[in-house]
N, C-alpha and C positions, 0 to 999 in steps of 0.2 A: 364705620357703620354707614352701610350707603343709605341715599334717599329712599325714605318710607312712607305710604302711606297707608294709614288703619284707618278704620272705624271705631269708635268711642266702645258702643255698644257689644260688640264684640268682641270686647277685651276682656265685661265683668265675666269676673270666674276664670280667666286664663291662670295656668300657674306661674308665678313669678322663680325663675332660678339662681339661684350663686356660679359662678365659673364654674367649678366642681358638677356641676349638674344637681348639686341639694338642694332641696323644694324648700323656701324658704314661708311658703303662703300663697293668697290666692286676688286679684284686684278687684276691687271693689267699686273704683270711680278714679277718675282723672279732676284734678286739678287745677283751674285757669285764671290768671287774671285778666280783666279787661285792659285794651289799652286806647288812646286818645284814637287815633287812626287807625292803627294796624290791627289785623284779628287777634283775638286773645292768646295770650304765649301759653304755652303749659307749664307748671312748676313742676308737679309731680305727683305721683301717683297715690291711691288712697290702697294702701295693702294689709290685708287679714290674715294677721299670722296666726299659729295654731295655740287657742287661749279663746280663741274670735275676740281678741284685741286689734284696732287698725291701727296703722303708722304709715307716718308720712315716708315717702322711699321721693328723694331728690330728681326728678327728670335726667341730672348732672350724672347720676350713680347708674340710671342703665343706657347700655351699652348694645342692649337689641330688644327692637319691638316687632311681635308679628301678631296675627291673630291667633296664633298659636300658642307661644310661649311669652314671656319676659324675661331677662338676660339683666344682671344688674353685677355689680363689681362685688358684692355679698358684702360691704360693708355697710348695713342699714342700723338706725337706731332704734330700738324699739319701747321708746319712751310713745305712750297712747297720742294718737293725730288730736290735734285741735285747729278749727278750721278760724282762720285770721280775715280779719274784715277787709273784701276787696277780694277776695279769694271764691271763686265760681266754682262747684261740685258740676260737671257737665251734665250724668247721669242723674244725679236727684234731684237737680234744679233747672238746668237747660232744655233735658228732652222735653216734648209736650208744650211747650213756649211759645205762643203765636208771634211772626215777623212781617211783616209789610211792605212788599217790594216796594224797591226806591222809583222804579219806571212806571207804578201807580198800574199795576197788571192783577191788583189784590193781594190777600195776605196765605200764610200758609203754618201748618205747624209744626216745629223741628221736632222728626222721628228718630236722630242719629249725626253724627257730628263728625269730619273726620278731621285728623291730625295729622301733619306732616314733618319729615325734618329738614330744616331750612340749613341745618350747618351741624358741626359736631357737637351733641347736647341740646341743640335749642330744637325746639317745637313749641308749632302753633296750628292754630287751628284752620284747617286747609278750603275743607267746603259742609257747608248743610248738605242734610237729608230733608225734603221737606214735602210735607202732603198736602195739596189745595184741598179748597172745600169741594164736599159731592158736589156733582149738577145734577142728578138723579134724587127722584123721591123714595126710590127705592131701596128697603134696607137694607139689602146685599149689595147696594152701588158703596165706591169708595173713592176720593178723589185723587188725582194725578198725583203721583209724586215727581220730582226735579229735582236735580242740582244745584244750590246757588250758593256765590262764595259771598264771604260777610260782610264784603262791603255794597253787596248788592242787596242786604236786607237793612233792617232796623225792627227792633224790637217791641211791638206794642205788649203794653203792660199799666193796661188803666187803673187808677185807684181803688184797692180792695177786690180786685178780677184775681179770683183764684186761678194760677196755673195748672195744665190740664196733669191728671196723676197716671192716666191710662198708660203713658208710654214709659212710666217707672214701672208699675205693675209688672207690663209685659217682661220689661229687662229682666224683672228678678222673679218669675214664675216658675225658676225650676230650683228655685232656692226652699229648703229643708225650713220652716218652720222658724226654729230659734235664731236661724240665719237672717231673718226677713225680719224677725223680732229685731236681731239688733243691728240692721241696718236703718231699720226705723225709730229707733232712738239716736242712729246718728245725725237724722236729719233734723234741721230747723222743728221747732215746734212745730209752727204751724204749717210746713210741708207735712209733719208727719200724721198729724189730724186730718189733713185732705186726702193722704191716701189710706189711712186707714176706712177713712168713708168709704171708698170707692172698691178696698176689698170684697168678695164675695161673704157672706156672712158666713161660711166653713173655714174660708181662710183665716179671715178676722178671729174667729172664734180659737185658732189653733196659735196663731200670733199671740194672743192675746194671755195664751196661759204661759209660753214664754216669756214675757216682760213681769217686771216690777210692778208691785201692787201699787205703786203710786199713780205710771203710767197706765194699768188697765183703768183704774178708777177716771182719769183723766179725758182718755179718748172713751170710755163708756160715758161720758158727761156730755158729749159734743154728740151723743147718738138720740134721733126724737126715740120714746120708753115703747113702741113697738119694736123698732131695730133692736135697738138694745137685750128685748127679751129672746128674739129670734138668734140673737148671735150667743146669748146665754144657752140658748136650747142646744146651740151645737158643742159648748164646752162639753169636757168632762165632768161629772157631776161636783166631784170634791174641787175641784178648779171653781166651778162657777158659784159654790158654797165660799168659798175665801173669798171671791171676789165680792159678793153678795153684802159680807160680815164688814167687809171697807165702804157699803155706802151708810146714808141715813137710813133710821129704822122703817122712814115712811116710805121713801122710793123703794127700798130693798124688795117690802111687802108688797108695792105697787108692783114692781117686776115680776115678781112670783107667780101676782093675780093673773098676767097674761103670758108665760111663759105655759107651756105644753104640759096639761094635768101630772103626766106620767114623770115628765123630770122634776117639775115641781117640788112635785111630793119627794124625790131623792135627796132634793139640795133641801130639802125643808127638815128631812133626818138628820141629815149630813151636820146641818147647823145648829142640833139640839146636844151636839158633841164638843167638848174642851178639845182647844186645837192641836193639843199636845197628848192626844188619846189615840189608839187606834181606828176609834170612830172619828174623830176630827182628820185621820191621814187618810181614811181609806176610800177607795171607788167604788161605787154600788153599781157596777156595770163586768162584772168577771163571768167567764163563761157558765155556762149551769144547765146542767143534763139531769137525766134521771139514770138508776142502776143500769136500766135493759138498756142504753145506748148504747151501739159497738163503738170501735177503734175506728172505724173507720168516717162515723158521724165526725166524732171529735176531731179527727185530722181536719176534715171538712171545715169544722169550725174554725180553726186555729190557723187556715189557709186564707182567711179572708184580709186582705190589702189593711181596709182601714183602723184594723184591730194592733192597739200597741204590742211592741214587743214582748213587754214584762207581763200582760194579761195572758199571750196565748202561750206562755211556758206552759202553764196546767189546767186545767178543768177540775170544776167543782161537782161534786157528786149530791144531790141531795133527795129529800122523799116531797112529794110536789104541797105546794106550788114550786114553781120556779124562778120567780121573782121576790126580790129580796123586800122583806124577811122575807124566806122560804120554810118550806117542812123543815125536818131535823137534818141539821148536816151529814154526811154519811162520811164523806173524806172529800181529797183530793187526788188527779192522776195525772201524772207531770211529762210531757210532751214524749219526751226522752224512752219514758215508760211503755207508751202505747209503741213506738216505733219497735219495741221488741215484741211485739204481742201481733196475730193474725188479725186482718181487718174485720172478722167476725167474732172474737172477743168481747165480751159485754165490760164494759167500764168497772162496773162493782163488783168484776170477780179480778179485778189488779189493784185495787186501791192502795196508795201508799198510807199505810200502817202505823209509821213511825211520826208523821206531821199530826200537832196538835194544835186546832185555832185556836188565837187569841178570842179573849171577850173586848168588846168594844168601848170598856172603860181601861184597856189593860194602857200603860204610860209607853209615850213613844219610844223609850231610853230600853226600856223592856224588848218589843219588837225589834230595836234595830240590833239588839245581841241574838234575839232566835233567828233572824236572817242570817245575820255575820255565821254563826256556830256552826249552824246547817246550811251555810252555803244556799240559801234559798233565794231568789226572786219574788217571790210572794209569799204571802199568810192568808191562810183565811180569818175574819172576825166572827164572829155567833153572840148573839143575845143570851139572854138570861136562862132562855127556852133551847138551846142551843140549836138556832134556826140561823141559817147564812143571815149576817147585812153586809157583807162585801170581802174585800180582800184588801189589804196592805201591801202595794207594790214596793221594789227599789229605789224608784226613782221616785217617789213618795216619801219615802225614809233619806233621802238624799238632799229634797228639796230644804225638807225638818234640818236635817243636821250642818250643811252648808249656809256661811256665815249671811245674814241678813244682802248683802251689797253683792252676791257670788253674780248674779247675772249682768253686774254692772259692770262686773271686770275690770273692779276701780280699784285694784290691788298693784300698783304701780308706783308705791311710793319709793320704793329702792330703784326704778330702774333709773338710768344715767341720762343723762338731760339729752336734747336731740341736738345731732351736729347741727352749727345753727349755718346751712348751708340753705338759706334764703334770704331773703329783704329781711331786716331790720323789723324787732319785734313790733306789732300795730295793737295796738286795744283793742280788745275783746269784745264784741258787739256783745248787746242783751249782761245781764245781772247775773251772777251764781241762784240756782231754788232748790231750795229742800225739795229730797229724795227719800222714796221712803228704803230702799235698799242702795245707798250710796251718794253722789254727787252725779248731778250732770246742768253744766251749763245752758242757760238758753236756746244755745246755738247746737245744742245736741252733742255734745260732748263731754266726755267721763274726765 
């Protein structure tokens, strides 16, 4: 393996490989310890194999680093990472870190990290990326960046000075939702509260229906009750009704009071429903046209980006209003269907025929056999009056029927303990806490 030099940053999301060329996963973060004088050595890598379970993979076990790929001997263990005290995450804890040059020229904040290799197997950390502060009052001004290697900083880190989350953000902004979810359960607590702050309240909001209800309730505690309502507003309605049903009766209410009339009132149905009902599964936000729509509105509709997958399978047909409850339901026309039909087709002269809604007392164990049978993604629900209140997606009927701890990916009890191809086992910083879907330590680990 000749001499290498990488960038930290530019590694998250590389594919890691076996000799064979099979994708074994994908890196998440490197690994470092500090040392008395010399820059921190790397131990190894934080790798997401397919499960979005992470494992530790040995520095020792690859064999080539580029920004491209990783290359490793493919014999990795896939017992879940636990991060050991004295052990530095570069990406979740280093970047954004202010250091203070030693020749007293001011301080700067590390945006990127690089590593190099100093011999066969070892790596250490080579030089900072680092940004001084603007000298401009300008908002669009941004300050110098440099090179400095680590014996030419030192690290200021005053008592209770939150480190900065911006340059974690950045690293993981093209990361998919439940991704970002459970990177941020693998950090420190209180790392993962600072940058859940610091998310956009969309993002937040989409985060947030991926995690454990233990952890929504958690960082929704650390939010002042206008944030909080705002990043409610952007949930999914039945998302933000569960999450709602986990705080106290007073704040819940309080929430509601300034949360956006219109969703309000959705999460306020939502919650007059047993959780194991089709109204306690269902979303009151599925498409909804009227008869004379064509084919070609509805593609229209079912084109748009931020619309989940399982909603734009089909359109709901009904007699107006159009928002839920609506008129009497008419039927459903399932994506698939319109694409056979000319873009001037009216919607209510294909309707599928054979789909019957559920009522919104109907038992979830009910639903998830009329999915299964007919091969469906969705259901629609109707009231008493048989007026739409929503639909019952898959991944709703998925959420119900997978086992309490599924997003913890704390199902590891069979696998085989990890080659112990490091230092000597250290105790465990922070205490084991109750989880309400699983285990996770302090320290952010399942």
């Amino acid at each position: 393996m000749s001499a290498t030099r990488v960038f930290v940053a530019r590694l998250a999301g590389c594919t890691v490989f076996d000799p064979a060329g099979d994708r074994l996963g994908k890196v998440r973060d490197v690994l470092v310890v500090y040392r008395k004088s010399d820059p921190p050595r790397v131990v190894g890598l934080i790798v997401e194999i397919p499960g979005r379970r992470r494992v530790f993979v040995s520095i020792g076990r690859v064999t080539s680093i580029s920004s491209g790929q990783i290359i490793t001997t493919g014999l990795i263990n896939v017992r879940r990472f636990e991060q050991r005290g004295g052990e530095v995450r570069v990406i979740a804890e280093l970047l954004g870190r202010t250091v203070v040059f030693s020749d007293g020229t001011g301080q700067a904040t590390i945006e990127d990290v690089a590593i190099e290799e100093f011999g066969p197997g070892e790596w250490a950390v080579a030089q900072l990326f680092v940004r001084r502060p603007k000298t401009s009052s300008s908002p669009f001004a941004k300050g110098a960046t440099v090179f400095a290697h680590w014996n030419d900083v030192r690290e200021k880190t005053a008592v209770g000075q939150a480190q900065s989350a911006e340059q974690l953000i950045a690293t993981y902004s093209d990361l998919k939702p439940a991704d970002l979810a459970n990177t941020l359960l693998d950090l420190p607590q209180a790392r993962m509260l600072e940058v859940a702050e610091e998310l956009p309240d969309d993002r937040l909001a989409d985060v947030l229906e991926e995690m454990p209800e233990s952890e929504q309730v958690e960082i929704l505690s650390q939010l002042d009750d206008d944030r909080a309502a705002d990043v409610l507003d952007q949930m999914q309605p039945d998302d933000a009704a569960d999450l709602i049903a986990q705080l106290s009766e007073e704040r819940g209410e309080h929430l509601l009071e300034l949360m956006q009339p219109e969703e309000a009132d959705d999460v306020r149905m939502l919650l007059a429903y047993a959780p194991d009902t089709a109204g306690g599964l269902m979303t009151t936000e599925p498409i909804i046209v009227s008869a004379d729509a064509t084919v070609a509105e509805g593609l229209a509709l079912i084109r748009r980006h931020e619309l989940a997958p399982a909603l734009g399978a089909a359109i709901c047909v009904t007699l107006p209003p159009y928002e839920p409850p609506t008129g009497r339901f008419l039927g459903m026309v399932h994506f698939q269907r319109m694409l056979r039909y000319p873009p001037h087709e009216r919607l209510g002269t294909i309707l599928d025929q054979g789909l019957e809604p559920v009522t919104a007392d109907t038992s979830a164990a009910v639903v998830s056999r009329i999915l299964a049978s007919y091969n469906l993604v969705s259901v629609p629900v109707v009231d008493d009056n048989h007026r739409l209140v929503g639909v019952v997606t898959i991944d709703d009927v998925l959420d119900y029927l997978l086992p309490d701890d599924w997003r913890s990916n704390d199902s590891d009890d069979d696998a085989p303990e990890r080659v112990p191809n490091r230092t000597p086992t250290r105790a465990q910083p922070g205490a084991p806490r109750l989880v309400n879907r699983g285990r996770r330590t302090s320290n952010g680990t399942s």
